[in-house]
C-alpha positions, 0 to 999 in steps of 0.5 A: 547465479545472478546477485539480485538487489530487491528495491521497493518504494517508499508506500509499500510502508516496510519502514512503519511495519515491525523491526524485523522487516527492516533489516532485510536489504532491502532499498528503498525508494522514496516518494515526497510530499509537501504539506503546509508549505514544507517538503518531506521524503517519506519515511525519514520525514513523516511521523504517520502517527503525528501527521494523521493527528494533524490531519484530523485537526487541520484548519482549512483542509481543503487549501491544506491538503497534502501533495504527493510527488514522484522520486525525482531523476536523481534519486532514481539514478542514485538508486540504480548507480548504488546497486551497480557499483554494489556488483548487483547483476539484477534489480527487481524494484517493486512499486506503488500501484500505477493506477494511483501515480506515475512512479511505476512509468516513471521508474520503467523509462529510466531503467531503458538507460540501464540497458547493459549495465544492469538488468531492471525488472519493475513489477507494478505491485497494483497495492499501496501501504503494506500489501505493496511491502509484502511483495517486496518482502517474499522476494527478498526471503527468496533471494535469501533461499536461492531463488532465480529472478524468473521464479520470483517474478513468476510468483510476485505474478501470482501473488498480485492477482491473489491480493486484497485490500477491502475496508472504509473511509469514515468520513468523506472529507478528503475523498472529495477535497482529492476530488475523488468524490465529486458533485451530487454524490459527494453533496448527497455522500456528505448530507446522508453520512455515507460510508463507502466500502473501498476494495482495489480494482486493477490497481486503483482503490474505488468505493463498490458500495455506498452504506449508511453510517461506519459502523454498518459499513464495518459490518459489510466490510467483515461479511465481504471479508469472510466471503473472500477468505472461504475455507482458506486455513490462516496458514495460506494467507495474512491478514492484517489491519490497514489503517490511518487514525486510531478511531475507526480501526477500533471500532472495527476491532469490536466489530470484527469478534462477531463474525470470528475474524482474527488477524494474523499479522500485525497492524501497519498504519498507511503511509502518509503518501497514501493514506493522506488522499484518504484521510485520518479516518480509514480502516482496512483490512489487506488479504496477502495470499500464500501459493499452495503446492494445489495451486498452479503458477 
């Protein structure tokens, strides 16, 4: 049987999520950031809780803002030489959705040079923050029980098109200064206090509805959320709280009681990577499905 290695990176956010995810084997591939004329890898580097505080506080956002920046060549030979010289027969690196960066291109190409030496699969997970981590997370539990590549690939399949990631941005200052949020809209977004309602599409977070004040949009938020879930039983599924600054998640743990929606997970801040395009002001909700024997690969 193949000895398999499972790698994620660095935004799946397995280092900010509870001890006991930490411990698994699982490596981890880092992304950098600079911010304020410093360079950081996440993770070792970044407080998220500080550097959300930071955000909320900073002077002159807009020629302030954080920038993100792909594992360079020699952290991802380093990452593919380790598993070799561990005596590891197949990789399974799953990474940050390709639609928010170039890491899932970047890791693809170089893994070509690894042809013969050892096999690499990357599985582009279409999430960012922890819904990304749980990927990597089930594969290494079935690892651990045996489980052959394909059977992992075939489920992380599965799993990919049964995810969700739906909440708000309170404030629309860091869409627009990542030029997310562009012209009128951003003019008209800011003047009316819009709230947009994110949910990832094909691997990339867009706003698919335009709502007036947070607080309502919370509101829409939970509706949608209640919709998605169904009759699911909590069992077929985890729910968990996404955020970046503490204001806007607790709000919507108020507001959450009126409609009977209870996490089944605990929360887990976003990653600075990630959350710093979105700001200190989101609050989220990601669906993680689990396969029911009814339901076919």
């Amino acid at each position: 049987m193949s000895k398999i290695k499972i790698v994620c990176t660095s935004t799946g956010a397995i280092e900010y999520a509870p001890e006991r995810y930490r411990n698994l084997g699982i490596d981890i591939l880092r992304i950098h950031m600079s911010f304020k004329g410093k360079e950081y890898l996440e993770g070792p580097d970044l407080d998220p809780v500080r550097f959300y505080e930071e955000l909320e506080t900073l002077e002159n956002p807009k020629n302030n803002l954080p920038k993100s920046a792909l594992p360079s060549p020699a952290e991802i030979y380093e990452c593919f030489d380790k598993s070799v010289s561990e005596g590891y027969d197949e990789m399974i690196i799953f990474t940050v959705s390709s639609g928010l960066g170039g890491t899932y291109n970047a890791v693809c190409n170089f893994a070509k040079e690894y042809t013969g030496n050892i096999k690499i699969h990357v599985v582009d997970t279409k999430m960012a923050a922890f819904g990304e981590g749980l990927h990597a997370i089930r594969a290494q539990e079935m690892v651990n029980n045996g489980a052959t590549v394909e059977e992992i690939l075939k489920e992380s399949e599965w799993a990919i098109k049964h995810q969700e990631f739906i909440g708000i941005d309170g404030k629309l200052d860091y869409l627009i200064y990542n030029g997310r949020l562009k012209g009128a809209k951003a003019f008209m977004g800011q003047m009316l206090k819009i709230c947009p309602l994110l949910r990832f599409k094909d691997g990339e977070i867009v706003a698919v509805e335009s709502i007036r004040t947070p607080k309502k949009a919370l509101k829409r938020t939970c509706e949608v959320l209640k919709e998605i879930i169904g009759d699911r039983k909590p069992e077929d599924y985890i729910l968990f709280h996404v955020y970046t600054g503490p204001s806007m998640l607790e709000l919507l743990k108020e507001i959450e009681k009126d409609y009977g929606i209870e996490t089944n997970h605990e929360d887990v801040i976003m990653g600075p990577v990630s959350g710093c395009h979105n700001g200190p002001w989101l609050a989220a909700y990601s669906l993680y499905l689990k396969r029911r024997e009814d339901e076919e690969l």
